[in-house]
KOLVO-602333 format. One record per residue: residue number from 0; chain; x, y, z of N, C-alpha, C, O, CB in turn. Coordinates in nm, 3 decimals, m for minus. Glycine has a CB too. Layout:
// KOLVO-602333
+-----+--------+---------+---------+---------+---------+---------+---------+---------+---------+---------+---------+---------+---------+---------+---------+---------+
! num ! cadena !      nx !      ny !      nz !     cax !     cay !     caz !      cx !      cy !      cz !      ox !      oy !      oz !     cbx !     cby !     cbz !
+-----+--------+---------+---------+---------+---------+---------+---------+---------+---------+---------+---------+---------+---------+---------+---------+---------+
! NUM !      A !       X !       Y !       Z !       X !       Y !       Z !       X !       Y !       Z !       X !       Y !       Z !       X !       Y !       Z !
...
+-----+--------+---------+---------+---------+---------+---------+---------+---------+---------+---------+---------+---------+---------+---------+---------+---------+
// end
This chain:
// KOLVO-602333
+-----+--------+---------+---------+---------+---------+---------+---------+---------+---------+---------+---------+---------+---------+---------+---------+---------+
! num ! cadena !      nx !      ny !      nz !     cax !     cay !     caz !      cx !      cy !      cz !      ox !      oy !      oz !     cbx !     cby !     cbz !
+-----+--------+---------+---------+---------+---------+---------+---------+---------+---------+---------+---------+---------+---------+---------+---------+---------+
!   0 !      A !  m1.646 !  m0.876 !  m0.507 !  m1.561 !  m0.851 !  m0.393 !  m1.429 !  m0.926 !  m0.413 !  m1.439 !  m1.039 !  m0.462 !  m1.631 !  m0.893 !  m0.260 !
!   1 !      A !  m1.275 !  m0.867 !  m0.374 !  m1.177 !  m0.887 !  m0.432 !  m1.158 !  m1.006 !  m0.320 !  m1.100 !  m1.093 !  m0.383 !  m1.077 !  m0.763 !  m0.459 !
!   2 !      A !  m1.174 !  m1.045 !  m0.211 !  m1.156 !  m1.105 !  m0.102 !  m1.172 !  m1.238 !  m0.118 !  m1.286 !  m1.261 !  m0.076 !  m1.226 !  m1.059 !  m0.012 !
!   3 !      A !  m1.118 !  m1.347 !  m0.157 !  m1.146 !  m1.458 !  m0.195 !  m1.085 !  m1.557 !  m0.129 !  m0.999 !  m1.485 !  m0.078 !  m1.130 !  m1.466 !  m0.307 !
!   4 !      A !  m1.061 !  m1.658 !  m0.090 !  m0.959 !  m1.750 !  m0.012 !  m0.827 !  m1.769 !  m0.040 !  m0.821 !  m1.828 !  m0.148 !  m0.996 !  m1.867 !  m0.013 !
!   5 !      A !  m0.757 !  m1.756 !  m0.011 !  m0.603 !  m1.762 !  m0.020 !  m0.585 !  m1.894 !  m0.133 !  m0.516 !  m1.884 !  m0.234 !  m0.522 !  m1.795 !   0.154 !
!   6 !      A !  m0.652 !  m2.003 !  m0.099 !  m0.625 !  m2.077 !  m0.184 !  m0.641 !  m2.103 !  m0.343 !  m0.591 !  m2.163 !  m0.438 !  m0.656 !  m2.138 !  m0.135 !
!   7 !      A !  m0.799 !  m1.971 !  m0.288 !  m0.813 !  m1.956 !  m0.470 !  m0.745 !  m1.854 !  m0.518 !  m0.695 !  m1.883 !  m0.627 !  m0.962 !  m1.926 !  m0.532 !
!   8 !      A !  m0.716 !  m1.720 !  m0.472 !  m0.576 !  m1.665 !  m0.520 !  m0.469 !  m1.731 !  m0.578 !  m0.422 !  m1.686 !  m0.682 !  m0.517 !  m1.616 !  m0.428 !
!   9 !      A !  m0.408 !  m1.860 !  m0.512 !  m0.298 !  m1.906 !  m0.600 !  m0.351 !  m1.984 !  m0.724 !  m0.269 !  m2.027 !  m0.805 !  m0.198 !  m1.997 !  m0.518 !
!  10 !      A !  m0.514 !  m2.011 !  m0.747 !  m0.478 !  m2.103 !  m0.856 !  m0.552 !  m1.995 !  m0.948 !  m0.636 !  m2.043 !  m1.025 !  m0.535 !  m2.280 !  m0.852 !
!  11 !      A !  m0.530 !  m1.829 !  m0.951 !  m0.583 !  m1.760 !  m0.996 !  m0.452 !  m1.683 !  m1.105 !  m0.440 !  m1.637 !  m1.218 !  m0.661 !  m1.696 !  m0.888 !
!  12 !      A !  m0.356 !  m1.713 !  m0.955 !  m0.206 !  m1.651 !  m1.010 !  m0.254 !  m1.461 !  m1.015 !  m0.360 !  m1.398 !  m1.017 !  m0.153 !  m1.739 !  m1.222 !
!  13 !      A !  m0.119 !  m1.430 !  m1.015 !  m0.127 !  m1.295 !  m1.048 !   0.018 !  m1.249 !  m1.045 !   0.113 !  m1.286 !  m0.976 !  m0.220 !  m1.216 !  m0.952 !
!  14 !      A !   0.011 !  m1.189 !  m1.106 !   0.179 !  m1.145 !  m1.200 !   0.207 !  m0.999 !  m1.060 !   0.143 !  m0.896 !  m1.037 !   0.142 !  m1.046 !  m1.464 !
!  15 !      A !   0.325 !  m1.057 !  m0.999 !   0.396 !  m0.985 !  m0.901 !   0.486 !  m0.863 !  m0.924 !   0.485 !  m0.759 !  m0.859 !   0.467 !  m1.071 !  m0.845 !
!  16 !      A !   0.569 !  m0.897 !  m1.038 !   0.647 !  m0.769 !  m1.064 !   0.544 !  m0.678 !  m1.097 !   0.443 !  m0.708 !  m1.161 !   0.758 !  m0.776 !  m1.180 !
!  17 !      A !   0.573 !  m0.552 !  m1.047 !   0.508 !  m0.357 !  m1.107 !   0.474 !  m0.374 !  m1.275 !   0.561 !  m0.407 !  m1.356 !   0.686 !  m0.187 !  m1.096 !
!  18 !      A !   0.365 !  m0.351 !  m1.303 !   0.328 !  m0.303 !  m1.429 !   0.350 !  m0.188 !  m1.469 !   0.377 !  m0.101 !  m1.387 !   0.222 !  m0.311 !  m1.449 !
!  19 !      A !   0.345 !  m0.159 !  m1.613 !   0.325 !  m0.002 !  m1.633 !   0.216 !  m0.014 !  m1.642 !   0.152 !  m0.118 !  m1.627 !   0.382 !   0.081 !  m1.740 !
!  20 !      A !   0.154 !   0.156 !  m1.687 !  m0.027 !   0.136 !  m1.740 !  m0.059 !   0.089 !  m1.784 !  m0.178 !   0.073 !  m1.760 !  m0.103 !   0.187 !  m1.792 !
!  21 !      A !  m0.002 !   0.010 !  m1.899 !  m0.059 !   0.011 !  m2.078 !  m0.054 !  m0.158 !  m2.016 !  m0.151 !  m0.232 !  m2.028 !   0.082 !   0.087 !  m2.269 !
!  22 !      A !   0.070 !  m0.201 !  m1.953 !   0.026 !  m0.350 !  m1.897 !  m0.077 !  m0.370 !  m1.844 !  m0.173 !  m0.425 !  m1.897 !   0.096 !  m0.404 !  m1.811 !
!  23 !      A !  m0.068 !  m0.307 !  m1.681 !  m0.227 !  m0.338 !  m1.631 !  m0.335 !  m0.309 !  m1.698 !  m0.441 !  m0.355 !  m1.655 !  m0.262 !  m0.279 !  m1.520 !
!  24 !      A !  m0.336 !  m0.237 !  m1.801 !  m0.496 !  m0.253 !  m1.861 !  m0.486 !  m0.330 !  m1.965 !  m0.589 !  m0.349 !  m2.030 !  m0.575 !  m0.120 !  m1.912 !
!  25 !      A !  m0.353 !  m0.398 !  m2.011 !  m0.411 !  m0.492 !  m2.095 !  m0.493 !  m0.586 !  m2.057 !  m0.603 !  m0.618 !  m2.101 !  m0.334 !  m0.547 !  m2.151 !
!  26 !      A !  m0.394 !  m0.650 !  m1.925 !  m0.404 !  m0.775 !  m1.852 !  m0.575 !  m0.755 !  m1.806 !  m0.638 !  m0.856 !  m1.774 !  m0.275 !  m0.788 !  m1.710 !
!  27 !      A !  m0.637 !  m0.630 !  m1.807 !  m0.771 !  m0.623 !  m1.778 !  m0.828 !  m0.643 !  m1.841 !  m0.909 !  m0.735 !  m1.824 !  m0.818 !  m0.551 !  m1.746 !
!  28 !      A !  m0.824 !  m0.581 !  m1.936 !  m0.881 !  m0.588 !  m2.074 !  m0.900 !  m0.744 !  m2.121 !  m1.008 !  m0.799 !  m2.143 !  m0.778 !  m0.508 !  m2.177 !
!  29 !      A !  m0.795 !  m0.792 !  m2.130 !  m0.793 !  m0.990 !  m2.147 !  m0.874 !  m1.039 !  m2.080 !  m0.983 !  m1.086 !  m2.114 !  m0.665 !  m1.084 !  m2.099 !
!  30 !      A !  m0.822 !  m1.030 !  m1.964 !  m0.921 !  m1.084 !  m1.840 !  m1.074 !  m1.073 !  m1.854 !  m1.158 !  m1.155 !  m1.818 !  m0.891 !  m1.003 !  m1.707 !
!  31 !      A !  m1.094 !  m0.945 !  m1.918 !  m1.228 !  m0.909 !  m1.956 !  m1.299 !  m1.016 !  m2.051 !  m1.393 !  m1.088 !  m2.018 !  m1.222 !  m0.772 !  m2.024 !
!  32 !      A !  m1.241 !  m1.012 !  m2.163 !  m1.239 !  m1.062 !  m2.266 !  m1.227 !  m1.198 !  m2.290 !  m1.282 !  m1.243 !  m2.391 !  m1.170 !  m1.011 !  m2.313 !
!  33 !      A !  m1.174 !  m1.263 !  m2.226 !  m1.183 !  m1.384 !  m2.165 !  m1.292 !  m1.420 !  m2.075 !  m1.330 !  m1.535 !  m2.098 !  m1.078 !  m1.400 !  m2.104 !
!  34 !      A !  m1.342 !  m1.376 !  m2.002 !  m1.471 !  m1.380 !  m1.948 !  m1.647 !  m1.412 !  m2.054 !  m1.750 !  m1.479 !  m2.048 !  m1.462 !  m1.227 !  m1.880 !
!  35 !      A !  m1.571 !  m1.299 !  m2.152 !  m1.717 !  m1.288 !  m2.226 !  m1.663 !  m1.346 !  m2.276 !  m1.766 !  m1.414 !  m2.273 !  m1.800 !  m1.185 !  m2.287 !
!  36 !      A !  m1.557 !  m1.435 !  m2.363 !  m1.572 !  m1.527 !  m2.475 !  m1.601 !  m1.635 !  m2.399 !  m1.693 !  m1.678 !  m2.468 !  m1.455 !  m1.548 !  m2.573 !
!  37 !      A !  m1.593 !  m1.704 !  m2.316 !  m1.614 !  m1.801 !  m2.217 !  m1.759 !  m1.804 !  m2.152 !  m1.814 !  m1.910 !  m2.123 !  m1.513 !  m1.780 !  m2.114 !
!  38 !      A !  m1.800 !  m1.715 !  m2.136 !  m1.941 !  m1.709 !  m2.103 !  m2.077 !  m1.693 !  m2.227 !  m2.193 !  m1.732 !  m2.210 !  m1.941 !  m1.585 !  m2.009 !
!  39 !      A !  m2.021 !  m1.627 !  m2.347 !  m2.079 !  m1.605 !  m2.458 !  m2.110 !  m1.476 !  m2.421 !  m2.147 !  m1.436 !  m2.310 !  m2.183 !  m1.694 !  m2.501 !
!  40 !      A !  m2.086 !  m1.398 !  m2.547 !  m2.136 !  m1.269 !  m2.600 !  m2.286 !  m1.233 !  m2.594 !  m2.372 !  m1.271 !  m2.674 !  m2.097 !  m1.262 !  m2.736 !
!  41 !      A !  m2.305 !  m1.147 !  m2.475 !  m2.501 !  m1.077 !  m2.420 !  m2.440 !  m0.996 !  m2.377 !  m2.321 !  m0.975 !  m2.357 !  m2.637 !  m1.149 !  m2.294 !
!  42 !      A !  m2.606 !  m0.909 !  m2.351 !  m2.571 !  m0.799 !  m2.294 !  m2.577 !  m0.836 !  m2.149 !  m2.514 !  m0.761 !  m2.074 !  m2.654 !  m0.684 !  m2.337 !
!  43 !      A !  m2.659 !  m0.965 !  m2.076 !  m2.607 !  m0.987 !  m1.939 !  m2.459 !  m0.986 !  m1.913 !  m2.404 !  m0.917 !  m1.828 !  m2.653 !  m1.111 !  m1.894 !
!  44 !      A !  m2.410 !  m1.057 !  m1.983 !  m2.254 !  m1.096 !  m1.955 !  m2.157 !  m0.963 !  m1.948 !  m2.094 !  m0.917 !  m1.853 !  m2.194 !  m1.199 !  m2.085 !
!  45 !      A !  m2.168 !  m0.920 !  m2.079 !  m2.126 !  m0.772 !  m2.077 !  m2.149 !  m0.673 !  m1.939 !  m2.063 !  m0.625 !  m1.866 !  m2.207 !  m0.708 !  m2.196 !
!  46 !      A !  m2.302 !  m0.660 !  m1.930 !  m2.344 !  m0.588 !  m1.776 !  m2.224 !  m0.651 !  m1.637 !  m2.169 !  m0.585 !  m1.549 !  m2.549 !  m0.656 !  m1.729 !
!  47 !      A !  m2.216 !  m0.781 !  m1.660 !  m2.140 !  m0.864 !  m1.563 !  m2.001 !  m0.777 !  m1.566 !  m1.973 !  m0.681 !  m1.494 !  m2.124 !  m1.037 !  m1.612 !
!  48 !      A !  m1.933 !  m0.829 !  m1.657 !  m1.857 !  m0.790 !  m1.640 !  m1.805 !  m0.602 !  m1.620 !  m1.698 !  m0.566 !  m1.571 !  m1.829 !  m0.866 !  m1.713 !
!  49 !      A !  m1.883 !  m0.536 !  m1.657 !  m1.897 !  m0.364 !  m1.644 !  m1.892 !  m0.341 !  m1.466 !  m1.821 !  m0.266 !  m1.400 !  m2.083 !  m0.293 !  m1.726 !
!  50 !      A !  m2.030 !  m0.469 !  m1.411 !  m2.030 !  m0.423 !  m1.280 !  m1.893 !  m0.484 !  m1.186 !  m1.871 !  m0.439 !  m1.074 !  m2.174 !  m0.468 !  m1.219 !
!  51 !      A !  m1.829 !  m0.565 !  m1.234 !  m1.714 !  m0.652 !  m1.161 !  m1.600 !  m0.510 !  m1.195 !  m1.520 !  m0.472 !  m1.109 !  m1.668 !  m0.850 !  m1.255 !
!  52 !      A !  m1.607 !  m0.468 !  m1.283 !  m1.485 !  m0.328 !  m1.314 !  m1.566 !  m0.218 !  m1.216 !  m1.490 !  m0.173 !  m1.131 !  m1.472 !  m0.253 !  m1.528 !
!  53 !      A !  m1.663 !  m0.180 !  m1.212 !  m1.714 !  m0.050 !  m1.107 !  m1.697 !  m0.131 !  m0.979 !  m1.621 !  m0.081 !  m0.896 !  m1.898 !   0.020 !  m1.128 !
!  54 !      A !  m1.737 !  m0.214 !  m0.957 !  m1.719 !  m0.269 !  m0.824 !  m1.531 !  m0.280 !  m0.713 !  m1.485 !  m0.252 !  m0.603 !  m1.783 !  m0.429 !  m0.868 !
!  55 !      A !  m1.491 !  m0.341 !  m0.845 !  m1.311 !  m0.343 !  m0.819 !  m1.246 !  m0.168 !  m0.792 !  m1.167 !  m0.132 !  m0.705 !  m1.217 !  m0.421 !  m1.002 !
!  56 !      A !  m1.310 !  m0.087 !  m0.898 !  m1.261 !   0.028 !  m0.905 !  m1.317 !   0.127 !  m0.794 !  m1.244 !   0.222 !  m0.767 !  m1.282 !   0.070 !  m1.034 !
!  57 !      A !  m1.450 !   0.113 !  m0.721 !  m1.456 !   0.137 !  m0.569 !  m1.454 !   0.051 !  m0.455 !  m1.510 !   0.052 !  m0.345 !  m1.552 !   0.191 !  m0.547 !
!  58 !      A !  m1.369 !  m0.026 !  m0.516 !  m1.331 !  m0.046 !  m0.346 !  m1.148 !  m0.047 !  m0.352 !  m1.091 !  m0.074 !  m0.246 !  m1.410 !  m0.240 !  m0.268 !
!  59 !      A !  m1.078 !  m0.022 !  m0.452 !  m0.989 !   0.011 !  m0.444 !  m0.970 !   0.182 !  m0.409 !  m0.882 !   0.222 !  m0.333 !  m0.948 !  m0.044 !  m0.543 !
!  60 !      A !  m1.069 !   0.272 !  m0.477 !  m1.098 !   0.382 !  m0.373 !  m1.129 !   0.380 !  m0.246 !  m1.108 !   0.474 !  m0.170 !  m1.180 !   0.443 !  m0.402 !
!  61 !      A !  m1.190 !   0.258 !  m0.210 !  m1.280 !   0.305 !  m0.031 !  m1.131 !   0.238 !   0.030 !  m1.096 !   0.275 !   0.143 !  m1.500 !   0.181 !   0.043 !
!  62 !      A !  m1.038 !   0.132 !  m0.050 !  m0.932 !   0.047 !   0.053 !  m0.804 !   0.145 !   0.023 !  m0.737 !   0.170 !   0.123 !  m0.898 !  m0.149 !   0.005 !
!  63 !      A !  m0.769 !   0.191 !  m0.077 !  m0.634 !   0.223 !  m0.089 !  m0.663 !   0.411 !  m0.145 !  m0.594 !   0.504 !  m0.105 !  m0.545 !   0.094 !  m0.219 !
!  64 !      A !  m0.747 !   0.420 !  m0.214 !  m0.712 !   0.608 !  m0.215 !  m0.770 !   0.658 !  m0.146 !  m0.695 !   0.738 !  m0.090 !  m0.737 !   0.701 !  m0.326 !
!  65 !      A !  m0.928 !   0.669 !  m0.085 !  m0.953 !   0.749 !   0.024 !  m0.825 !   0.766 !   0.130 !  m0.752 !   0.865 !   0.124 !  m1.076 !   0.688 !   0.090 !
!  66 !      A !  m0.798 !   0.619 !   0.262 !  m0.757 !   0.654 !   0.330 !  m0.584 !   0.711 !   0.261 !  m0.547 !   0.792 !   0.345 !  m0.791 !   0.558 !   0.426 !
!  67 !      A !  m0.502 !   0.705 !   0.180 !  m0.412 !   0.791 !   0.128 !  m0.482 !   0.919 !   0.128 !  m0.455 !   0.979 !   0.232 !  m0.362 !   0.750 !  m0.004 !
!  68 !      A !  m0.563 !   0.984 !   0.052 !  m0.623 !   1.141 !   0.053 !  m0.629 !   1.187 !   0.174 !  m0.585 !   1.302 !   0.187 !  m0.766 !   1.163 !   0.000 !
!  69 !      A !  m0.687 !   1.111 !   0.311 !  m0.694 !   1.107 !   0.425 !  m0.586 !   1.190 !   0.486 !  m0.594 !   1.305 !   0.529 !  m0.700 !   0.985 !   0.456 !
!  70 !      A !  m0.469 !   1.100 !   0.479 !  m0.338 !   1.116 !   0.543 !  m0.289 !   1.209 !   0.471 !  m0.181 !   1.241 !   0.520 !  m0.249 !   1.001 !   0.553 !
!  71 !      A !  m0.316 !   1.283 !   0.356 !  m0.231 !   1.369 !   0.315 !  m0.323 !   1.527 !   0.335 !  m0.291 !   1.642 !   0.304 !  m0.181 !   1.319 !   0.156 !
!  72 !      A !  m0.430 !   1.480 !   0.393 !  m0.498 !   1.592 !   0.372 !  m0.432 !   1.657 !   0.577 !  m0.422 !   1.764 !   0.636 !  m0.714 !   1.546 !   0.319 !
!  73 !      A !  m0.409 !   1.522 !   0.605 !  m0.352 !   1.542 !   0.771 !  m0.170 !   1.593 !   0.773 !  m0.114 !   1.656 !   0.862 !  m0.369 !   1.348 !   0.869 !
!  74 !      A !  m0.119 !   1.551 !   0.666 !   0.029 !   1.606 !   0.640 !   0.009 !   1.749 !   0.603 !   0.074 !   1.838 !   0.658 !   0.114 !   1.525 !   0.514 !
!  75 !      A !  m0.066 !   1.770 !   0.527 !  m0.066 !   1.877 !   0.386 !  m0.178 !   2.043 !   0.464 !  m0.179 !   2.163 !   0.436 !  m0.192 !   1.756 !   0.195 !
!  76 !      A !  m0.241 !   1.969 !   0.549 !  m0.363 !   2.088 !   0.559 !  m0.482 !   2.064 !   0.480 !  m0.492 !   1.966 !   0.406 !  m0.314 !   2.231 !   0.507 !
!  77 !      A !  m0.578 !   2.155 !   0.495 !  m0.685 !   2.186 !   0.458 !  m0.650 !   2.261 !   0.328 !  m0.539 !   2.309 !   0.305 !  m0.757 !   2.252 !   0.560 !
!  78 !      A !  m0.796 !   2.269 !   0.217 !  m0.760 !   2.332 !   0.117 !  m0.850 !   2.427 !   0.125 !  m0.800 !   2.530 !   0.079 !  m0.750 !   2.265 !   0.002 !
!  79 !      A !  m0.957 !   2.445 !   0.160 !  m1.055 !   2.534 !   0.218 !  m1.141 !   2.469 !   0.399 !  m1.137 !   2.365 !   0.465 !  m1.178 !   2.545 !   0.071 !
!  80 !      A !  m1.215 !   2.619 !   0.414 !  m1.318 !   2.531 !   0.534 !  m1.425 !   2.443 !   0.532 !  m1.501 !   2.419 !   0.626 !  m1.382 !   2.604 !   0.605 !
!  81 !      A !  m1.429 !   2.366 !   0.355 !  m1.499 !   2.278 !   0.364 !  m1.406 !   2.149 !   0.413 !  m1.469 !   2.045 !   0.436 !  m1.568 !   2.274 !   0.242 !
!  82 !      A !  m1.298 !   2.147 !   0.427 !  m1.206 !   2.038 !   0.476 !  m1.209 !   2.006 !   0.621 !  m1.225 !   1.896 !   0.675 !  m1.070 !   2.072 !   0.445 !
!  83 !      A !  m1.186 !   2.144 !   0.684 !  m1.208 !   2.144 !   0.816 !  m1.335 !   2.055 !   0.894 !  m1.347 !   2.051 !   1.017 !  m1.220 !   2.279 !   0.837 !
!  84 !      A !  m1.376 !   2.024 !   0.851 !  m1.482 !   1.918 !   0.926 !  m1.624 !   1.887 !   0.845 !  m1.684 !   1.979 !   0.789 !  m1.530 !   1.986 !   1.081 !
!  85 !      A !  m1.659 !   1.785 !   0.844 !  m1.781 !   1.767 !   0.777 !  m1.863 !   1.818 !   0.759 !  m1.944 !   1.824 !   0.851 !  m1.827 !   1.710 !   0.794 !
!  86 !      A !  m1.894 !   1.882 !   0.638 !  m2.010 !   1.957 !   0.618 !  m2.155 !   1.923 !   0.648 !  m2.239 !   2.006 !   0.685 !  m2.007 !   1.980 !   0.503 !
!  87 !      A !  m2.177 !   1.784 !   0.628 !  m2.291 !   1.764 !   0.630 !  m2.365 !   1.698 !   0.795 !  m2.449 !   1.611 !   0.820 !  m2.296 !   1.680 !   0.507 !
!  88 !      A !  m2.262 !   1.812 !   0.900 !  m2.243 !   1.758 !   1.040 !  m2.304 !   1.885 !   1.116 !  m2.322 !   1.885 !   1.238 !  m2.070 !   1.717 !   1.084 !
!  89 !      A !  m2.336 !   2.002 !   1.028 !  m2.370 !   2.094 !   1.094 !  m2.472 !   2.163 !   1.154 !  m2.475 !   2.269 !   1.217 !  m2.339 !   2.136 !   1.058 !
!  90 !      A !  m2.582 !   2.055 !   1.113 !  m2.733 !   2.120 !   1.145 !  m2.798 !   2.226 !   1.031 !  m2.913 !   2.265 !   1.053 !  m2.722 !   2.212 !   1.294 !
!  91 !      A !  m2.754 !   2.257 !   0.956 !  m2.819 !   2.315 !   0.874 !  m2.864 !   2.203 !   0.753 !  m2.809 !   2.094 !   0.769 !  m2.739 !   2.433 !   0.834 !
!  92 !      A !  m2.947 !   2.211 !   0.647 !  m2.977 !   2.172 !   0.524 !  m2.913 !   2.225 !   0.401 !  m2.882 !   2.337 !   0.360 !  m3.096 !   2.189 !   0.516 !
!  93 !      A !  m2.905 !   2.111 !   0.359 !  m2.834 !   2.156 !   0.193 !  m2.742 !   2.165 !   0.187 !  m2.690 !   2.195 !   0.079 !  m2.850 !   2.264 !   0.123 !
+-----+--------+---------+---------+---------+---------+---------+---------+---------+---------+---------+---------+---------+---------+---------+---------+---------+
// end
């Protein structure tokens, strides 16, 4: 969970100016990599770190792209009548 105390954020640092791609995934990639050389090379550690990347990478979907898709699906319209309201709200199965 990305949510940590303010205070440990600053002694975590994090580089403020916009990245391009190839930056932010280095800086991940390191970060990664730095982890497992520091912890030693397993397949726990490895697993560790795999689930800390799926974990970061949905909840930056559930915090920042769902509700964007949200709002554009409220600017933009529907793309079919599965948009129009929850499917799985209707009393039928399947």
């Amino acid at each position: 969970m990305p949510y940590i105390r303010p205070e440990q954020r600053n002694s975590i640092g994090a580089k403020t100016d916009p990245l391009s791609p190839g930056e932010l995934n280095y800086l991940i990639t390191a970060a990664c990599h730095e982890q497992i050389i520091r912890k030693g090379l397993s397949y726990r550690v490895v697993n560790e770190v795999i689930g800390v990347l799926e974990c970061a990478k949905l909840e930056l979907y559930r915090m920042i792209a769902a509700p964007y898709e949200d709002k554009k699906l409220l600017d933009n319209g529907c793309i079919s009548e599965l948009d129009k309201r929850p499917h799985w709200t209707d009393g039928r199965s399947g």
